[in-house]
C-alpha positions in Angstrom: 58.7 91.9 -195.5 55.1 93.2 -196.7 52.8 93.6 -193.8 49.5 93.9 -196.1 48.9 92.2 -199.9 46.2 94.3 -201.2 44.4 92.6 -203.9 41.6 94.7 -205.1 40.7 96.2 -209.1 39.0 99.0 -207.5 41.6 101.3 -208.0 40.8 104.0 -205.7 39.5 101.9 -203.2 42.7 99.9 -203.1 44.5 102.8 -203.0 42.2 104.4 -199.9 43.0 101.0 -198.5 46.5 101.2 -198.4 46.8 104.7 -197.4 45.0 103.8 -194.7 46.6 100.9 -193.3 50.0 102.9 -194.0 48.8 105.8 -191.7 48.9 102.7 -189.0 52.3 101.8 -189.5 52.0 98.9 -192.1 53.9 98.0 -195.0 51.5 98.1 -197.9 51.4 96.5 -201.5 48.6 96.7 -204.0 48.5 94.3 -206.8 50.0 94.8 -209.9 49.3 91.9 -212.2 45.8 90.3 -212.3 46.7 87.3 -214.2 49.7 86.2 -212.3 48.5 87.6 -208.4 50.1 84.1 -207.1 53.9 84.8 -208.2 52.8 88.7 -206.6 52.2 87.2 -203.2 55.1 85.0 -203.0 57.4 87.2 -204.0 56.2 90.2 -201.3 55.6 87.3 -198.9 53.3 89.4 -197.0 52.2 88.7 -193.1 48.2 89.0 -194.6 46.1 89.5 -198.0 43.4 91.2 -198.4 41.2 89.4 -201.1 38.5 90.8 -203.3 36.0 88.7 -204.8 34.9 90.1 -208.4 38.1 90.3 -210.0 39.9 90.2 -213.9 40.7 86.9 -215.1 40.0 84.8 -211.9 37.4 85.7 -208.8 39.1 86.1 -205.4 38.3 82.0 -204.5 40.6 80.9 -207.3 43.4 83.0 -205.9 43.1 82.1 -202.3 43.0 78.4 -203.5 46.4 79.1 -205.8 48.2 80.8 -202.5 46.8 78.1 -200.0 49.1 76.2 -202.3 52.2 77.5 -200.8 51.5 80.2 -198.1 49.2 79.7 -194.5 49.3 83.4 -194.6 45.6 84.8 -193.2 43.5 86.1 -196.2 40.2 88.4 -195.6 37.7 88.9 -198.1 36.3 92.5 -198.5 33.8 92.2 -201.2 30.2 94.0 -201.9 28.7 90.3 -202.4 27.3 90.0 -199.0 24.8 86.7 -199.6 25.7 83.9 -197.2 26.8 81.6 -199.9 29.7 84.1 -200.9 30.6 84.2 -197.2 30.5 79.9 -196.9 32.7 79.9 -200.1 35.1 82.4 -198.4 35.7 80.4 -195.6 35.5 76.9 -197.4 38.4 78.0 -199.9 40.4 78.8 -197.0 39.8 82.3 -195.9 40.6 83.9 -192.2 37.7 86.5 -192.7 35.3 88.5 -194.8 34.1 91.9 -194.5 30.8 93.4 -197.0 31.8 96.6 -198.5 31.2 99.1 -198.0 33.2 99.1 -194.4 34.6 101.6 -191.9 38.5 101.4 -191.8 38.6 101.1 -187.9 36.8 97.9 -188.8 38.8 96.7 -191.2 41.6 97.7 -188.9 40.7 95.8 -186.2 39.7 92.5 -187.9 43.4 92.7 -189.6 45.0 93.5 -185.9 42.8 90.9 -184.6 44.2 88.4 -186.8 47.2 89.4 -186.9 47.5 88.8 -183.2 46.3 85.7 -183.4 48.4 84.5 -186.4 52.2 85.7 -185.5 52.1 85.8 -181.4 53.0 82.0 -181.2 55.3 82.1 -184.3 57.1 85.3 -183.8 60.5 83.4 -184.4 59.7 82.5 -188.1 61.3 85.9 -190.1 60.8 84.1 -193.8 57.9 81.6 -194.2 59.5 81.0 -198.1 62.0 81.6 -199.7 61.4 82.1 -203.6 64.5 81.3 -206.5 63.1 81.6 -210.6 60.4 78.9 -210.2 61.4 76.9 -207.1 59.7 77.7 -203.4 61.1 76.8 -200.1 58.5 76.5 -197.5 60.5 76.9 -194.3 57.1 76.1 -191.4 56.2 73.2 -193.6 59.5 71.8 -194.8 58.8 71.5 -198.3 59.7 72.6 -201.7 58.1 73.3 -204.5 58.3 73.6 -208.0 55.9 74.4 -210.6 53.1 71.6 -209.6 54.7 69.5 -207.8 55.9 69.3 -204.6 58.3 67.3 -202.3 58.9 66.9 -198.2 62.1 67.6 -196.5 64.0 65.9 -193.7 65.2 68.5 -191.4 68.8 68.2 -192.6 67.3 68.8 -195.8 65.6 71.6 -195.2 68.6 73.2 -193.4 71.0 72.8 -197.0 68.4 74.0 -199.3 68.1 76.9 -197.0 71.2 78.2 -196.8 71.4 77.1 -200.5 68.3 79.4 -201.6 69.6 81.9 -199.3 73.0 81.8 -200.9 71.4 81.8 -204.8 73.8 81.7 -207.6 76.5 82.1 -204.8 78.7 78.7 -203.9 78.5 77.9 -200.8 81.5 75.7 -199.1 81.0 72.4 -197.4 82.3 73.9 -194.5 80.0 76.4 -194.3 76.8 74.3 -194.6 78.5 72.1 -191.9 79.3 75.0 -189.5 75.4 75.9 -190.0 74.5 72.3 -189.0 76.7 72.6 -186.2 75.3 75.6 -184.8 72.1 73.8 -184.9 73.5 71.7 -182.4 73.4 68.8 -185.0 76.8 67.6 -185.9 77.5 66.3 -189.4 80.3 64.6 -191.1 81.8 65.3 -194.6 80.5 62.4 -195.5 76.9 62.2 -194.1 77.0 66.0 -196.3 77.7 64.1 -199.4 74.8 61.1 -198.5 72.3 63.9 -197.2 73.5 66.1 -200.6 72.5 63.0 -202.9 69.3 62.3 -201.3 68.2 65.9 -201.5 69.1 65.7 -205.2 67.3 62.8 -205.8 64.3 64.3 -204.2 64.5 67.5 -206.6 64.5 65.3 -208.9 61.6 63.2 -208.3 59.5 66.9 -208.8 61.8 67.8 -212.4 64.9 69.4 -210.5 67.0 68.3 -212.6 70.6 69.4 -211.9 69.3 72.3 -209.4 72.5 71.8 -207.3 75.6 71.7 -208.5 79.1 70.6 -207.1 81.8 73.0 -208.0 85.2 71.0 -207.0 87.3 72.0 -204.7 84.7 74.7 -203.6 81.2 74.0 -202.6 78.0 74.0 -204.0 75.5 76.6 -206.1 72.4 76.3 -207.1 71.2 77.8 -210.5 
C-alpha cells in the first residue's frame, strides 16, 4: 500500500516532494496521468494525497470531489494560491489541510504525521479500504460498491462474498470456501441461505448495470469476470 499520492505538475517540485517524504520512511507515488488522476488513486489506494490546486485538465477541487466519491482518505492542499477563498474552497470540497507554497518540508512533514495520527490510530485494523476489479470498487469501511456512477449498499453478508469474490478475481471460489469464511466470522450460514444471499447480491449488481458480474460455475463455485 502507498503511504503518500503526490499530485503535483510541478515536476521537480513533486519530485523534491517525494524524495523527501521517502527519506522519512514513506512509500511515495507521483502522478502519472492528469486526465484520469481518480483511477491513479484507487488503484495505489494510498493512506494520504497530496493535492495541488492549478493543475492540467481539472484544478485540484475537481479531483478531491471525484476521490471523495469513493475514498475518506485525508487530502492536503499545497498550492501558491494563498487567498482565503482558495483555503474555504479546500476545505468545503472535502480537504484535511492546506499548506501555501512555498513551505519547509519539516512542515509539510508534520502536518502529514499529524494527520496521519489522527486518521489511522482508531482504524489500524482496516489493511484495504477498496478493493478495485476493471471498473467495479469495493468499499470495505463503507460497505458499498461501485461501479461507474452508480453505487449500491451492502448487508454485511454481502459485503463479506463480494470480498472474498474481488479478492479471488477471475479465480472460482467454492461454496465451501465462502462459507468457511462466514464461519470464521462467527456467523454461520447454510448452503442454502448462500444461494438466497448470492441472488440478492446479484440483484443488487444489477440494479447499478452488473449484469452477470458473478457467475455460477456448477459443480465448483463462483467467479467473477
Amino acid at each position: 500500500m502507498t503511504d503518500i499520492f503526490i499530485v503535483e505538475d510541478d515536476n521537480a517540485l513533486s519530485r523534491e516532494i517525494s524524495l523527501t517524504l521517502s527519506k522519512w520512511g514513506y512509500s511515495v507515488c507521483e502522478v502519472r496521468n492528469f486526465e484520469n488522476i481518480t483511477d491513479e488513486v484507487l488503484e495505489k489506494n494510498p493512506k494520504l494525497v497530496l493535492m495541488d490546486i492549478n493543475l492540467p485538465c481539472y484544478d485540484g477541487f475537481y479531483w478531491c470531489l471525484q476521490i471523495r466519491n469513493f475514498l475518506k482518505v485525508p487530502i492536503i492542499f499545497i498550492s501558491s494560491r494563498d487567498n482565503d477563498m482558495d483555503i474555504i474552497m479546500s476545505i468545503n470540497m472535502g480537504g484535511d489541510d492546506y499548506i501555501t507554497k512555498p513551505f519547509s518540508p519539516q512542515i509539510l512533514v508534520a502536518k502529514i504525521q499529524a494527520i496521519l495520527r489522527r486518521t489511522y490510530s482508531y482504524n489500524s485494523d482496516i489493511k484495504n479500504e477498496i478493493i478495485k476489479f476493471k471498473d467495479v470498487i469495493l468499499n470495505i469501511v463503507e460497505g458499498k460498491i461501485y461501479y461507474k456512477n452508480k453505487n449500491t449498499d451492502l448487508t454485511k453478508n454481502e459485503l463479506k462474498i463480494m470480498k472474498i469474490l474481488m479478492e479471488n478475481q477471475e479465480k472460482i471460489v467454492s461454496r465451501e470456501e465462502i462459507i468457511e469464511n462466514l464461519w470464521y466470522s462467527e456467523e454461520f450460514i447454510s448452503e442454502n441461505t448462500l444461494t438466497v444471499n448470492i441472488n440478492r447480491l446479484r440483484k443488487k449488481l444489477e440494479s447499478i448495470g452488473l449484469e452477470e458480474f458473478i457467475l455460477t460455475k456448477k459443480g465448483h463455485g463462483y467467479i467473477i469476470k
